[in-house]
N, C-alpha and C positions, 0 to 999 in steps of 0.2 A: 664372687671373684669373676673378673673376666680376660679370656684372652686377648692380649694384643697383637702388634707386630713388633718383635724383639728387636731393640736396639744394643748396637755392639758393645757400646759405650758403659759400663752402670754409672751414671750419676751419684749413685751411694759411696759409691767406689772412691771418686775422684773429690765428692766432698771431704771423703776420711783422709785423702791423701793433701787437700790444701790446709786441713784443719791441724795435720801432725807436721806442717811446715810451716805452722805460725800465722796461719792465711788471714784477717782481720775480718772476715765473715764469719766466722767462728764467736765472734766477742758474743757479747750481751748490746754489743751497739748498732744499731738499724740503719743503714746508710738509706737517707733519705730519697736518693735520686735511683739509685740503682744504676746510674750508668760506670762503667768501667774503662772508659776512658777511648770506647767506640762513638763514633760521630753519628748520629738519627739521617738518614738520605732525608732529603726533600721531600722524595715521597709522602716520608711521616711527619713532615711539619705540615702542619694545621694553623692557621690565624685564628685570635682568641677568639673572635665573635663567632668561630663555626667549632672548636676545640671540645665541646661536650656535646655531640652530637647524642640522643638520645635513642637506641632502637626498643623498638616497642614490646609490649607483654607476648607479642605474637595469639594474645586469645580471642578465639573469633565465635566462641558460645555463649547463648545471656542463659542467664538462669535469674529465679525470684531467689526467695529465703530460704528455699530446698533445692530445688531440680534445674534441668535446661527445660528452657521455654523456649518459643519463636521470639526473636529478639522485639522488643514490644515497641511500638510509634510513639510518637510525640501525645500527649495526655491520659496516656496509661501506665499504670505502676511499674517499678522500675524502668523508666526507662533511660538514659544516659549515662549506662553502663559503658565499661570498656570496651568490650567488642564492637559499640558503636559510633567509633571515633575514628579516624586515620591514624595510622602511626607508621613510624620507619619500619621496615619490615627485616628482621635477623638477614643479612647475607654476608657469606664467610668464601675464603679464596682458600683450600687446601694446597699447601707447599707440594714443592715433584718429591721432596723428599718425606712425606709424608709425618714430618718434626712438627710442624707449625702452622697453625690459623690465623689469618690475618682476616678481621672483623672489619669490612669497605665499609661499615656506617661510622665507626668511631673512632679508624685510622691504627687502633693497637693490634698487635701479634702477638698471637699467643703460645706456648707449647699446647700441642695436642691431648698430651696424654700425660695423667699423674706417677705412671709408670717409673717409678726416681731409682726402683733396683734394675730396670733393665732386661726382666726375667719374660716378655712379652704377658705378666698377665697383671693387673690389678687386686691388690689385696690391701688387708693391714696393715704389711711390712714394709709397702710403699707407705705409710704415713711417717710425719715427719711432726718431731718436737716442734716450740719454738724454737729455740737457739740453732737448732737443725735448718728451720725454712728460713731463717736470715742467711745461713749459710749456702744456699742453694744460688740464687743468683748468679755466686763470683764462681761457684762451681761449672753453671752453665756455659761465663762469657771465658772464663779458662779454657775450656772444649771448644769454644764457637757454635755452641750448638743452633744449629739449624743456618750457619752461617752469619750470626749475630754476636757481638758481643754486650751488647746494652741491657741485659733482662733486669727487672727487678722485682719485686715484692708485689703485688697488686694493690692497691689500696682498696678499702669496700667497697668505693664507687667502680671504681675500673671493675672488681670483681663481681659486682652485681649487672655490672651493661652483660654478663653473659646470661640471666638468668631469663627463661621464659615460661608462662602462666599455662601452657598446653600442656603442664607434666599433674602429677594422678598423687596426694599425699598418700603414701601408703602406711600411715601412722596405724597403728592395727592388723597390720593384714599380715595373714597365718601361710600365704598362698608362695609359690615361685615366683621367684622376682622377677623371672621372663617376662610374665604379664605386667607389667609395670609401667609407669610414664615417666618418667626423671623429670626435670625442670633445668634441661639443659639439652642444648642440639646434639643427638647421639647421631648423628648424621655425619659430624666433623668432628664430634669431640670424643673422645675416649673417656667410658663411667664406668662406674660402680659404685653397688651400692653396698651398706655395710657388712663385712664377713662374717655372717652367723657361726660357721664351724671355727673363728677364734675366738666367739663371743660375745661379736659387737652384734648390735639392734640393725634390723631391715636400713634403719634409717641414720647409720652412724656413716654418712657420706661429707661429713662437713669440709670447706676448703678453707685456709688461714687466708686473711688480708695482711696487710703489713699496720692495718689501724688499730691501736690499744684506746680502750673507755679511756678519756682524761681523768674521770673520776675515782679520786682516789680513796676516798673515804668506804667503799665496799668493801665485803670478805675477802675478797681475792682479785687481783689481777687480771680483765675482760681483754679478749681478743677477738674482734668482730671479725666475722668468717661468715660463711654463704652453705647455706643446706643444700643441695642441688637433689636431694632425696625427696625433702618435703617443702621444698620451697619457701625459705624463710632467713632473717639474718640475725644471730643474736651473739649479744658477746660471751665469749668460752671461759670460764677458767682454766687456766694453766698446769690446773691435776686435779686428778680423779681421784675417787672414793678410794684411801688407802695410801695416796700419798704418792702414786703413779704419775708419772706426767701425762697430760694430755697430746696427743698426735694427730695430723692435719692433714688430708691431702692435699698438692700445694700446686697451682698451677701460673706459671712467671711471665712477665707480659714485658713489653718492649712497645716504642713507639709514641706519640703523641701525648708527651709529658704534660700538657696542659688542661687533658682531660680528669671531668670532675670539679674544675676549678670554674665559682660562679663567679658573673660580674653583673651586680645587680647595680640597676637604674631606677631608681625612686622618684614616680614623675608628678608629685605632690596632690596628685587628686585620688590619691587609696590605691592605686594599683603600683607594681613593681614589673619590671620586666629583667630578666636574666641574659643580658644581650650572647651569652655562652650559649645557652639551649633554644634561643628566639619564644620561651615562655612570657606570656604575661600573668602574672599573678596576683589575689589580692591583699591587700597588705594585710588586713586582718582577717582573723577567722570565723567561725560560725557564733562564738560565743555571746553575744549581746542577745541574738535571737533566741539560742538554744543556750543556755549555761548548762545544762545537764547533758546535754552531749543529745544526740539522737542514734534513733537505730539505725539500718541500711537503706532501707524502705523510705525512711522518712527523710534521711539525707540527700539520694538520689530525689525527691520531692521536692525540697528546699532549695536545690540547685536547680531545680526546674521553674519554681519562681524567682529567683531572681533574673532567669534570662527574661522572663516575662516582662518585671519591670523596668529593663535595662537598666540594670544594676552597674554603676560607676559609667555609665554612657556606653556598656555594651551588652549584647543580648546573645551571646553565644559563649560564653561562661560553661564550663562545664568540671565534673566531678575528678580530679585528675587520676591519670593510673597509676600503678602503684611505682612503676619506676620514675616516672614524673615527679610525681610523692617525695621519693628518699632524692634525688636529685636538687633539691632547697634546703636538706641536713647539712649539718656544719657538726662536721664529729671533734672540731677544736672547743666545744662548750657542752657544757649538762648544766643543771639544776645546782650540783652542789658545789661542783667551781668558777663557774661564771652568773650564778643565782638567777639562770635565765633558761630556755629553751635550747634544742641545739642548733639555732637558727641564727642565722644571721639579725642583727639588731634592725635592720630595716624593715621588717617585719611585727608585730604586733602578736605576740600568743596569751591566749588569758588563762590564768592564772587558776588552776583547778587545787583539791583537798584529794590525794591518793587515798590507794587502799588502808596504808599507814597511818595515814591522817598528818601528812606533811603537807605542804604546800606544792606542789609541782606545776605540770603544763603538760595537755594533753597528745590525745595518741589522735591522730585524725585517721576517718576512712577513706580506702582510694575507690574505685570504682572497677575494680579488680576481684572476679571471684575467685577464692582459695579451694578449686576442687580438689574431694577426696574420690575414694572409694567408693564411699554411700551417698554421696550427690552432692549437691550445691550450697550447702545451708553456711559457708564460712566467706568471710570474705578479707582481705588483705588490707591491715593497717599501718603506720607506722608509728613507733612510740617517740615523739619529741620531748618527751619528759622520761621520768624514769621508767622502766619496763620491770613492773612487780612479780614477785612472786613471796609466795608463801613456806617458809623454812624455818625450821625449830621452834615454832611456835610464835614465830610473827612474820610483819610482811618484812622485805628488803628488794633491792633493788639488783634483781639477779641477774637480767640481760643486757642495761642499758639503755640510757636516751640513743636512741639511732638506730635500736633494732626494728623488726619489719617481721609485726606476726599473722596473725589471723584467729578470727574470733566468731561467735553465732553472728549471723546476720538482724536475728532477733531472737525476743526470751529472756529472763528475766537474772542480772550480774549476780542478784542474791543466791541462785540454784547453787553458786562456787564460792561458799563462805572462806575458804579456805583455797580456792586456786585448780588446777586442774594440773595431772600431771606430775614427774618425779619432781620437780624443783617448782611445785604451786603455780604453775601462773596464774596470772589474775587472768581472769575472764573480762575483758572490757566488750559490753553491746551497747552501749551509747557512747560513742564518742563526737568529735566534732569534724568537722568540715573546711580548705582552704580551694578556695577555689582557682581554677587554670585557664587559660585560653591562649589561643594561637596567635600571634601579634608583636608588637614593637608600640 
């Protein structure tokens, strides 16, 4: 639990009071837009070709398949890791009323703090159902909170541009969560992590998006959400063990409706460019060379020869990071409703045999290390196909295509016959590769 600085207002308060006057945020229906009939200043309009402005992992440590290293040169092992790349660097403008973050790389405003009873501290009871976090919103722009009436929903993209790779998984750890690293700016943002004295795990910090898995043929109903505990994005079931609803912290964002939204240019010699994020990308992925995926080591390798050969006419090709990564996902398809990737079709994904032994499409690596506790050895993938795990006795597809996990850097997928984990994941150490560069 953490103290904040108490607002007079409770948001819990005034949700209960629009929900028992019939307030249509209340429904079961997700107002797409989230605006409330407040006009966006100029300020927050953005033109499409600069609209997903990207900020970066902010990680600036290499590590090999364990530890940090000096970050290594040009023809030694690992080298074109993330730390060794430029990227937009996190800068946030805190409001005078201390309500609101406005993020100057991506144009949105955020509430500060998940604080939704008002009580100045961070807990549990700040978390919020679904049907609850659709209702937050109209509860917000009813108050004008922070002087706005537009908030809405986040979607996973908008809520992952907050996530940053400087934070410490404390998956395991027995210790005070004082000593801990979030994966999120505790500078501007108001955290916590999960309430052990009601319960919950070190790391039951998750925040809801306004994005549901399209797939519908799974056990239950996925709602993609952002770990900011342990740095990861996977979709939630909607109730817990016993029939409980699941709860969210929930943080509403405002501004530059067009972020997230790709516009990709197909310029018929294998490469794509994303005129939104000024990405060039290549159309297809590592699979022709590698069909069995490779490990870390050997991917950050791979990308290092084809800069060599100048590969599609250029030589500066490199491994992308991991927000880079999930920034080419298309959470409108999966595997089993659109029998494709969740990519945009201008792309090319080959066609893998899962855990299951279904036909799917793979998880690729970024160039992103997933530090824990005990070193370096994970590193950040994201799943384009299903994201497995192991439950009652078979595999299923418990996170979703679009989630964002992390895995050994190397070692051998057999060691997890069965998965790892309360809900099995699959252990994926070979996966595959797409490659990024900076360009038009």
């Amino acid at each position: 639990m953490r103290r904040m600085n108490a607002k007079a207002t409770s948001i819990l308060a005034l949700m209960a009071a629009l929900c028992a006057a019939g307030s249509a945020g209340c429904s079961d229906e997700l107002n797409s837009t989230g605006l409330d009939g407040g006009d966006i200043e100029d300020q927050d309009t953005i033109p499409l070709t600069s609209s997903y402005a990207l900020v970066g992992t902010n990680q600036t440590a290499c590590y090999d398949d364990r530890n940090q290293i000096p970050c290594p040169v040009g023809g030694q092992a690992f080298h074109g890791q993330d730390a060794q790349h430029a990227s937009n660097q996190p800068s946030y403008l805190l409001s005078a009323d201390g309500l609101t973050v406005r993020d100057q790389v991506t144009g949105l405003t955020w509430q500060r703090s998940p604080d939704t009873n008002g009580d100045g501290e961070i807990g549990a009871y700040d978390k919020l159902t679904w049907a609850e976090a659709q209702a937050l919103p109209n509860a917000l722009n009813a108050e004008n909170f922070g002087g706005y009436s537009d908030w809405r929903l986040p979607t996973i993209k908008e809520l992952y541009s907050l996530i940053v790779f400087t934070g410490i998984d404390p998956s395991g750890w027995n210790g005070d969560a004082s000593d801990l690293v979030p994966f999120i700016d505790t500078d501007n943002f108001d955290f916590a992590y999960g309430d052990e004295s009601a319960g919950e795990r070190i790391i039951d910090s998750q925040y809801a998006s306004s994005s549901l898995y399209v797939d519908g043929s799974i056990y239950s109903q996925l709602l993609f959400g952002v770990n900011f505990a342990d740095g990861r994005i996977k979709g939630y079931g909607m109730s817990m063990p016993g029939g409980r609803e699941k709860t969210f912290f929930v943080a509403c964002v405002r501004g530059n409706p067009g972020y997230g939204t790709n516009d990709f240019m197909d310029h018929g010699d294998g490469t794509v460019t994303d005129r939104a994020t000024g990405l060039m990308w290549a159309r297809d992925d590592s699979g022709s060379d590698a069909p069995r995926g490779m490990n870390w080591e050997d991917a950050l390798a791979w990308v290092e020869g084809l800069k060599a050969d100048g590969y599609l006419g250029h030589t500066d090709w490199r491994m992308p990071d991991v927000k880079e990564l999930q920034s080419i996902l298309d959470y409108g398809r999966s595997p089993s409703t659109t029998g494709s990737a969740a990519i945009d079709p201008v792309f090319n994904a080959t066609a893998i045999m899962n855990e299951g032994g279904q036909e799917d499409y793979p998880s690729y690596w970024s160039s992103t290390t997933h530090a824990h506790f005990l070193g370096g050895s994970n590193a950040a993938y994201v799943s384009f196909g299903r994201a497995m795990g192991y439950m009652g006795g078979s595999w299923m597809d418990v996170h979703g295509a679009g989630a964002q996990r992390s895995d050994p850097k190397a070692g051998d997928p057999g060691d997890y016959p069965t998965g790892h984990g309360p809900q099995g994941d699959a252990i994926r150490i070979y996966n595959f590769v797409r490659v990024v560069r900076d360009g038009s």
